[in-house]
N, C-alpha and C positions, 0 to 999 in steps of 0.2 A: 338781383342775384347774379355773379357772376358763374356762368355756364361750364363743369368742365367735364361734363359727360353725355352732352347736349348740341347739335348744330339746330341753332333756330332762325327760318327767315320768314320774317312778317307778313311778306308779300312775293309767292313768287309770280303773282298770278292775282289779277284784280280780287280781291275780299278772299284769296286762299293763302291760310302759311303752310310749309314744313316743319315739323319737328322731328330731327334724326336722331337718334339712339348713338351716341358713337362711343364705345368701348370696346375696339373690334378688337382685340387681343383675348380678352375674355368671351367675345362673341356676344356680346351687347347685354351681359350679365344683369341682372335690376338686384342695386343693392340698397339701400336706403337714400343713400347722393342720389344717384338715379331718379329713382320715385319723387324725392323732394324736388329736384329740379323739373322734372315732367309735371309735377304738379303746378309749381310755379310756374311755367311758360304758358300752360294752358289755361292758368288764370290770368295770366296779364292779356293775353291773346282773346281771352275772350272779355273782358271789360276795355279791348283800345276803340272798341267801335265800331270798328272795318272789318274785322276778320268776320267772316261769314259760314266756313267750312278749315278743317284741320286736316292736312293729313300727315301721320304717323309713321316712319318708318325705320330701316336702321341701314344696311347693307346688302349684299346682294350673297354674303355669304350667311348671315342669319339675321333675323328683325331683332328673336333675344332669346338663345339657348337655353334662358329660365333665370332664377335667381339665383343669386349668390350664394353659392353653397358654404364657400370656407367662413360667411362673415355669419351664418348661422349655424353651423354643425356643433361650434361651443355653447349655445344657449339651452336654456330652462324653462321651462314654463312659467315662472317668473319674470325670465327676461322677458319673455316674447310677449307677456302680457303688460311689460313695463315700457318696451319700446311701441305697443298699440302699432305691432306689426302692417294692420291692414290700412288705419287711418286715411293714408294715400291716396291708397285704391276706393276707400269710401269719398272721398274728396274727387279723383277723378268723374267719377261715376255721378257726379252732381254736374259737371258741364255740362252746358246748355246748348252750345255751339256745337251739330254734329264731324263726328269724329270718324275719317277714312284710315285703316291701319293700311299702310300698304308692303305686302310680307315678302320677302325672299328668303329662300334658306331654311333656317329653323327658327322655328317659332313651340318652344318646347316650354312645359310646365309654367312656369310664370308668365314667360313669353306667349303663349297662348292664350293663357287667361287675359294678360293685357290685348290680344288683336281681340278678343270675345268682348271686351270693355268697350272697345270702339262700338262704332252706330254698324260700318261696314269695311270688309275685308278687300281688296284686290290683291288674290296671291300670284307670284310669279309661278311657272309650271316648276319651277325648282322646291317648292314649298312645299314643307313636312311640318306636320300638325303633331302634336304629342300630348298628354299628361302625365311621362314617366318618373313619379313620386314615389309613385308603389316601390319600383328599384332600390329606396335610399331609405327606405322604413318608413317613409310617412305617405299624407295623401293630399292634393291638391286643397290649397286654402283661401285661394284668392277668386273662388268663384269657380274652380273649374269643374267640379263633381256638378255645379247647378247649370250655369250658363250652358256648358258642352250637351248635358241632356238635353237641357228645352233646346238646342240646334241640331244636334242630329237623333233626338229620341233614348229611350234610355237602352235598349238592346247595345247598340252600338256607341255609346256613353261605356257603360257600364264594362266593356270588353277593353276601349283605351285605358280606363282607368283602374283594373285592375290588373292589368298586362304589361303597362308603359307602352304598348306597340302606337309606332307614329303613324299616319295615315299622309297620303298623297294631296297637292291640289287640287289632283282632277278628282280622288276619293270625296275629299271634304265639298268640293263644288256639287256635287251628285249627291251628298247629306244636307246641303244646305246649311253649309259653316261657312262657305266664300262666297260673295257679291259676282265676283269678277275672273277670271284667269287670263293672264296673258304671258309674253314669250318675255325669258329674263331681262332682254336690254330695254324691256318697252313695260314694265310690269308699275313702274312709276307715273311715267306719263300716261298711264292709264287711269290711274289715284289720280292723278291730278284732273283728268278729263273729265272726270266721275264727282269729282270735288267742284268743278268748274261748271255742271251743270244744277249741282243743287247753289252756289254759289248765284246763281242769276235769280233765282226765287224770292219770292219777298222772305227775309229774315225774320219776320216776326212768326210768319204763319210754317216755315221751317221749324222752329225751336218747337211753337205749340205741336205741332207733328211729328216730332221727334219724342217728346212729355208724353204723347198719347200712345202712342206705336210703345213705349217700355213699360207705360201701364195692362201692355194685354199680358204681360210677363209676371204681375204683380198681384191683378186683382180678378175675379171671376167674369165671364163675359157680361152679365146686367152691369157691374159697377165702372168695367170699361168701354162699355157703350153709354153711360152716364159722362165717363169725368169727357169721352170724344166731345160728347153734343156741347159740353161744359166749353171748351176748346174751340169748339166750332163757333158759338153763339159770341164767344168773347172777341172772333176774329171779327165780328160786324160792326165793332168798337175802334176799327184801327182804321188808319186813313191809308194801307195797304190795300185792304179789301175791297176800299170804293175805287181806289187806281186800278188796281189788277180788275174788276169787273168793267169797269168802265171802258179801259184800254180794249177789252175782247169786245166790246160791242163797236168800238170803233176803228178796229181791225188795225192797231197799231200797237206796237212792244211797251210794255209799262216801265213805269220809271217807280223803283220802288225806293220808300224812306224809311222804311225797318219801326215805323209808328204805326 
């Protein structure tokens, strides 16, 4: 697919790519182009081999002020259920390779639900969290009524999203919505540094750790301490497990083959 709302580089950084949101006139708007190409990048990206860790961003004036309002303000409920609105986001949400948003700006309605998609956030201190839906008659659909609770609890859920009122980096950091905060000209390389260190872990036993950690979001604690041990026992199958223990008993850096 050729890219026209997309900066993507493969590698900027041993086993990490970028992927940039770029439709800064709009302010990194997600309109359908959008989604379908974020989908594609991060599926090619995750079946090249290499890529080990993604990180997500858009600009330093917003990551993505929400969705596109004018390409849906004429639809139906017919339409919306004709164009399988969410499809995308369901297709995201299946990547295996974890995923760093790294936010500047605004990161509002859609745009927050997509940094909530990701594995983890590094906001720039510029960073404004929102879900103001309410504002425009409807309510967040792409996960934000659910994801925002389980992150910051439903008191303080339930007050964004029936308010629209945005919340701060250092707010959301203190809720436990962001991973990370840093100062705007350095809020990238910080995603990257962050992406750079799970980037050196064995790959295989990353994804299953990534699989198990969004099961505790899914299933009661007995069945996700089941599918863990599930996870756990399966990693004693991979010739990771015997490198990575091996290498600690002999007090030298492992060399990992993602088997």
């Amino acid at each position: 697919m050729e890219y026209q709302y997309l900066l993507v580089d493969p590698e900027t950084q041993p086993h990490v790519a970028v992927v940039r949101l770029n439709r800064p006139k709009e302010l990194n708007a997600l309109n359908r182009r959008v989604m379908e190409e974020l989908v594609h990048a991060m599926q090619v990206l995750e079946r090249d081999g290499t890529t080990r860790c993604i990180v997500l961003t858009g600009n330093e004036r917003a990551f993505a002020a929400g969705a596109d309002i004018k390409e849906m303000a004429g639809m139906g409920t017919v339409d919306m259920l004709t164009i399988d609105q969410f499809a995308r986001w369901d297709a995201l949400k299946r990547i295996k390779i974890p995923i760093i948003a790294a936010v500047s700006g605004f990161a509002l309605g859609g745009g927050c639900e997509l940094s909530m998609l990701c594995d983890m956030i590094v906001a720039s201190e510029t960073a404004q969290f929102g879900q103001p839906e309410i504002k425009i008659g409807v309510i967040p659909g792409a996960g934000g009524t659910q994801r925002l609770t389980r992150a910051i609890g439903k008191a303080r859920a339930m007050e964004l999203v029936l308010t629209g009122k945005f919340i701060t980096a250092q707010e959301a950091f203190a809720a436990g919505l962001v991973t990370r905060i840093a100062p705007p000209e350095l809020f990238l390389q910080e995603a990257l540094k962050l992406a750079d260190e799970v980037a050196q872990m064995s790959p295989l036993a990353v994804r299953l750790a990534k699989e198990a950690v969004l099961q505790a979001f899914e299933q009661p604690l007995e069945a996700g301490l089941h599918f863990e041990r599930k996870n756990f026992y399966m990693l004693f199958a991979s010739e990771d497990q015997k490198e990575g223990m091996n290498a600690f008993v002999e007090k030298r850096p492992p060399e990992w083959q993602g088997r």
